[in-house]
C-alpha positions as CSV (number, residue, x, y, z in Angstrom):
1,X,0.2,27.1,-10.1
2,X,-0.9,24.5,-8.0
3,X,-3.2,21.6,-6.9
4,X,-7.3,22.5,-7.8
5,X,-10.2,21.9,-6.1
6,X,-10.8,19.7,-9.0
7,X,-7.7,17.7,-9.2
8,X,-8.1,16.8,-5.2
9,X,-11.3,15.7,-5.5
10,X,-10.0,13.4,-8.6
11,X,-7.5,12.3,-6.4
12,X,-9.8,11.4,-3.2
13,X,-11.7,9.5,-5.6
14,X,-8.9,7.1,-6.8
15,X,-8.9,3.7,-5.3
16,X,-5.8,2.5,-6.4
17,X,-3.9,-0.5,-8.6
18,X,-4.3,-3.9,-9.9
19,X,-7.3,-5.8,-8.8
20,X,-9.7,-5.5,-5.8
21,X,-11.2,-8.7,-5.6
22,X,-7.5,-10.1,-5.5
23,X,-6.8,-11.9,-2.7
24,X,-4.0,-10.1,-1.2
25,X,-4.0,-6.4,-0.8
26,X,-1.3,-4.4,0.2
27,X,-2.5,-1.2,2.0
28,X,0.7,2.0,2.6
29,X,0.6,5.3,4.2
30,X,1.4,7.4,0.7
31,X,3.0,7.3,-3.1
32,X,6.5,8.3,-2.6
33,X,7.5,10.8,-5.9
34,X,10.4,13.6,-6.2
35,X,9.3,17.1,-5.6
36,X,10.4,18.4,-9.3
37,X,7.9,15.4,-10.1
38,X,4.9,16.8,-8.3
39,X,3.2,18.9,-11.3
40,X,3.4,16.1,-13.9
41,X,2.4,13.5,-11.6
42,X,-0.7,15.3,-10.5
43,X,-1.6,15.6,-14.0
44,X,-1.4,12.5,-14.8
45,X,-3.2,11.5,-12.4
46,X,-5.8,13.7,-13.3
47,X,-6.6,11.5,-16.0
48,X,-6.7,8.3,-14.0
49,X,-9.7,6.2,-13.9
50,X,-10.7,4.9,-10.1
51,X,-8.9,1.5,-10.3
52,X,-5.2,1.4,-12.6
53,X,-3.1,-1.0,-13.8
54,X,0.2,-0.2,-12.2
55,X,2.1,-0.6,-15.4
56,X,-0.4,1.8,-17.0
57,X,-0.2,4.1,-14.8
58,X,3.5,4.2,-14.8
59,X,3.7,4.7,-18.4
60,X,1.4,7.1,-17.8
61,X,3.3,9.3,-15.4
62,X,7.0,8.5,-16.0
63,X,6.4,6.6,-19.2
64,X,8.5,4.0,-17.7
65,X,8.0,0.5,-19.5
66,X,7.6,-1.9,-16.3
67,X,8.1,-4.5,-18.9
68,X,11.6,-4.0,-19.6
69,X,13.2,-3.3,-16.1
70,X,16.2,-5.1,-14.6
71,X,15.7,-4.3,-11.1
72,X,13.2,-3.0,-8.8
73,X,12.8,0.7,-8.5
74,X,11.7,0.7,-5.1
75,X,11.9,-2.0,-2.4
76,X,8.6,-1.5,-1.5
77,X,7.4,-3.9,-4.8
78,X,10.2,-6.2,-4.2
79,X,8.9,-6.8,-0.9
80,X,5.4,-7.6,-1.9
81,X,6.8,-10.1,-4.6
82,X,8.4,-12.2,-1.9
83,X,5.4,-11.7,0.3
84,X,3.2,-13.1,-2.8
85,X,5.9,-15.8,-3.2
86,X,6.1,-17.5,0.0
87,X,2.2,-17.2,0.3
88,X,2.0,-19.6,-2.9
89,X,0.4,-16.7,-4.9
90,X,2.6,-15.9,-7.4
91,X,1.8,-18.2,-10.2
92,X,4.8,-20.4,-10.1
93,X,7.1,-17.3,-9.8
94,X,10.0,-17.4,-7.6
95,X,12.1,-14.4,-8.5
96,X,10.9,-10.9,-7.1
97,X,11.6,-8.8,-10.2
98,X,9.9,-11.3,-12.9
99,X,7.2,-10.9,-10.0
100,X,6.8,-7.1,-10.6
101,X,7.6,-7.1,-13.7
102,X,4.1,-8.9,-14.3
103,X,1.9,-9.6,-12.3
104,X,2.2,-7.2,-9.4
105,X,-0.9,-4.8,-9.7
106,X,-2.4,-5.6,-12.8
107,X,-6.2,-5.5,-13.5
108,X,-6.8,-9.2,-13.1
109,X,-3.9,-10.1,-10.9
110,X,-4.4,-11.2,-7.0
111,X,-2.9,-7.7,-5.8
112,X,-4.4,-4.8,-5.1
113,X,-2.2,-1.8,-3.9
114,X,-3.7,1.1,-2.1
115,X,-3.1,4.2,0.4
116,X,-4.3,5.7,3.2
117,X,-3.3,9.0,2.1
118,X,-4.2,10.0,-1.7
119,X,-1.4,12.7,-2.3
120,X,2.4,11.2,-3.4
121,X,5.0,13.3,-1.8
122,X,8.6,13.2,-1.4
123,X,8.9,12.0,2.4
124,X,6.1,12.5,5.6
125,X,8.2,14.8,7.2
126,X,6.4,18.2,7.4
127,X,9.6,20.4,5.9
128,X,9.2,18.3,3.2
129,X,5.7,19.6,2.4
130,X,5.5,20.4,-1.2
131,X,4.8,23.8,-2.2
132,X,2.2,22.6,-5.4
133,X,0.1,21.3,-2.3
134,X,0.3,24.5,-0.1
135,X,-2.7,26.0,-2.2
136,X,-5.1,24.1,-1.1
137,X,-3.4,22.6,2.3
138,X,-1.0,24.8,3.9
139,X,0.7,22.0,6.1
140,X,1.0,18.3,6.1
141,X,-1.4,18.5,9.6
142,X,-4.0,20.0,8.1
143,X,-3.7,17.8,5.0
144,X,-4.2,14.9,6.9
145,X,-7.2,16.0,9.2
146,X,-9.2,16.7,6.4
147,X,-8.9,14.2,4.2
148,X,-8.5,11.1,6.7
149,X,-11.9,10.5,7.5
150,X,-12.9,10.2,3.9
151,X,-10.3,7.9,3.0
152,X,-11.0,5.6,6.1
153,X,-14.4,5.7,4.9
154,X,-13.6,4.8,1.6
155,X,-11.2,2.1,2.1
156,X,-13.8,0.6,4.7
157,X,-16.4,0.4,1.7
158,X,-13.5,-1.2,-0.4
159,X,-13.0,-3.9,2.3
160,X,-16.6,-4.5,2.7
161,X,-17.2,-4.8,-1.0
162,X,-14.6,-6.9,-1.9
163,X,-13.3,-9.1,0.7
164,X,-9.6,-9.3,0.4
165,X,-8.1,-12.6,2.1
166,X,-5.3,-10.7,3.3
167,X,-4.3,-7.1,3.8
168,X,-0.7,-6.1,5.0
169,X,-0.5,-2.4,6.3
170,X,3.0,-1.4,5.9
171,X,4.4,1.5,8.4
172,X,3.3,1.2,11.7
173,X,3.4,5.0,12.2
174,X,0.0,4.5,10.9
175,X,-1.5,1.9,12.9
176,X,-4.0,3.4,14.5
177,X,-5.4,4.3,11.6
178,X,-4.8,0.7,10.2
179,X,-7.0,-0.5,12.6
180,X,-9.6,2.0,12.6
181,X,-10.6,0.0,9.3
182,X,-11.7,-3.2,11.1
183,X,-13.7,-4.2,14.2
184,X,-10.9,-6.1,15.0
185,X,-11.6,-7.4,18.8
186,X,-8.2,-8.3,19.4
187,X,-5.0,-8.0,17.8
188,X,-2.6,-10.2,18.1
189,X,1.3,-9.5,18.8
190,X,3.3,-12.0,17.3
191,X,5.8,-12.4,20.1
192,X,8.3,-14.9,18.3
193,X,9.1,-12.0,15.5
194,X,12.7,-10.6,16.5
195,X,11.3,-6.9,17.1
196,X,13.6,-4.3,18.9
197,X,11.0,-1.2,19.4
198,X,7.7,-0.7,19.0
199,X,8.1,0.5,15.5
200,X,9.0,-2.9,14.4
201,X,6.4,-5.1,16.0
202,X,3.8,-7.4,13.7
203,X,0.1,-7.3,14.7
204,X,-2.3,-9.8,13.1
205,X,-6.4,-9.0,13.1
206,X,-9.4,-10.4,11.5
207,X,-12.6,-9.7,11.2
208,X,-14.6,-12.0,8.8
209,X,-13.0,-13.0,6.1
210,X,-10.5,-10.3,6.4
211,X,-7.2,-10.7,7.9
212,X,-4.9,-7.5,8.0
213,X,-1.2,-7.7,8.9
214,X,0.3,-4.6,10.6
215,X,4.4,-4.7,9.9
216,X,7.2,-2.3,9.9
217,X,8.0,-0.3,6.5
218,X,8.9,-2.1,3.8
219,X,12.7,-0.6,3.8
220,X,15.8,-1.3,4.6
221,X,16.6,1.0,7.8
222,X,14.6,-0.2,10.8
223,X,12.5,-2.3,8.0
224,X,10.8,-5.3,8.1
225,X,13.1,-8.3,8.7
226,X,13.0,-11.4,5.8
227,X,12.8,-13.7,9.4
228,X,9.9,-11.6,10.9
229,X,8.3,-12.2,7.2
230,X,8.7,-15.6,7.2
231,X,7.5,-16.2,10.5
232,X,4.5,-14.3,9.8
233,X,3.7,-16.1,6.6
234,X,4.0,-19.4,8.3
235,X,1.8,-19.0,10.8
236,X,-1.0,-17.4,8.0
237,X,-0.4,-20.8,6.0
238,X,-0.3,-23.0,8.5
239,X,-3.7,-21.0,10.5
240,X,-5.8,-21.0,7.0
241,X,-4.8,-24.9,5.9
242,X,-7.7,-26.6,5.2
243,X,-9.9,-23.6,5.1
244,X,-12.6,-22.8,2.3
């Protein structure tokens, strides 16, 4: 067994969690999942309807209550709590985790999480290809040359349809194709944040109403830095005071 025709095109179809017309939308390079999770997960997915509620979905795939958790799975959501935090987004929540626990991509929330790439996979390193995926792509390089162009073209549509306020891009690996979403003129460096190669520097673009945020993985190895964040958050509050 392995991925169909017809689960791919389910899955190039999916837009992704919690609410579009939020304000803040937080845009990654792929779902992470275990490879002896692969099979289920795609199945589950199957089922998925274009836009989820993350704590659907969850149940869905892992039935894992979201609810009742005590920490964080992943860093990744812990990271977008504080970002909604310190942008005064979070309803009066100041702890991460009650954060995630309910509010962080739900249907009529102010987050909306999405992908560039539509298939979860356990890492983006090519040996860790998984084999469920090998019947339809052989290789993570041809994976990503044919589906990129749709999902640029879809996530463009998104943008232009909905008008997020902000959109942070995490993993710069990807920035090139961050910015292919955006007539962005000029992007600009934000030479105060403490970066120490190029994989950790923090572009800011807009383009209408649209301002994306290009930052380092939200990890803990060669991450983004809570003082890079902060920065970066200050100068989007104090740059949009006043505004409409």
């Amino acid at each position: 067994m392995g991925l169909t025709a017809e689960q791919l095109n389910h899955l190039l179809n999916f837009k992704g969690y919690g609410n579009p017309d939020g304000p803040v939308w937080f845009l990654g390079i792929e779902e992470r999942c275990k490879k002896e999770d692969i099979e289920r997960n795609i199945e589950a997915r199957a089922q998925f309807t274009a836009v989820m509620d993350l704590a659907e979905a969850l149940m869905r795939i892992y039935n894992f209550d979201l609810h009742t958790m005590t920490k964080s799975p992943t860093l990744t959501w812990t990271w977008m709590a504080k970002i909604m935090i310190w942008l005064g987004y979070a309803d009066g929540y100041s702890i991460s985790v009650e954060y995630v626990k309910t509010k962080l991509g739900r249907k009529d929330g102010k987050t909306f999480l999405t992908d560039l790439f539509p298939l979860p996979a356990p890492s983006i390193k090519e040996e860790d290809w998984p084999d469920f995926y090998r019947t339809v792509f052989p290789d993570r390089r041809t994976y990503k040359m044919s589906v990129l162009e749709h999902q640029q073209a879809k996530l463009r549509q998104l943008i232009n349809e909905h008008d997020p306020h902000y959109i942070f891009a995490y993993g710069r690996l990807c920035e090139q194709h961050y910015k292919a979403l955006l007539p962005v003129l000029k992007w600009q460096r934000m030479k105060d944040s403490s970066y120490r190669t190029r994989s950790s520097v923090i572009e800011v673009g807009t383009w209408g109403k649209t301002t994306m945020i290009i930052t380092p993985f939200f990890a803990r190895r060669n991450g983004l830095r809570t003082a890079d964040a902060q920065m970066v958050i200050d100068y989007l509050r104090s740059r949009d005071t006043g505004k409409a």
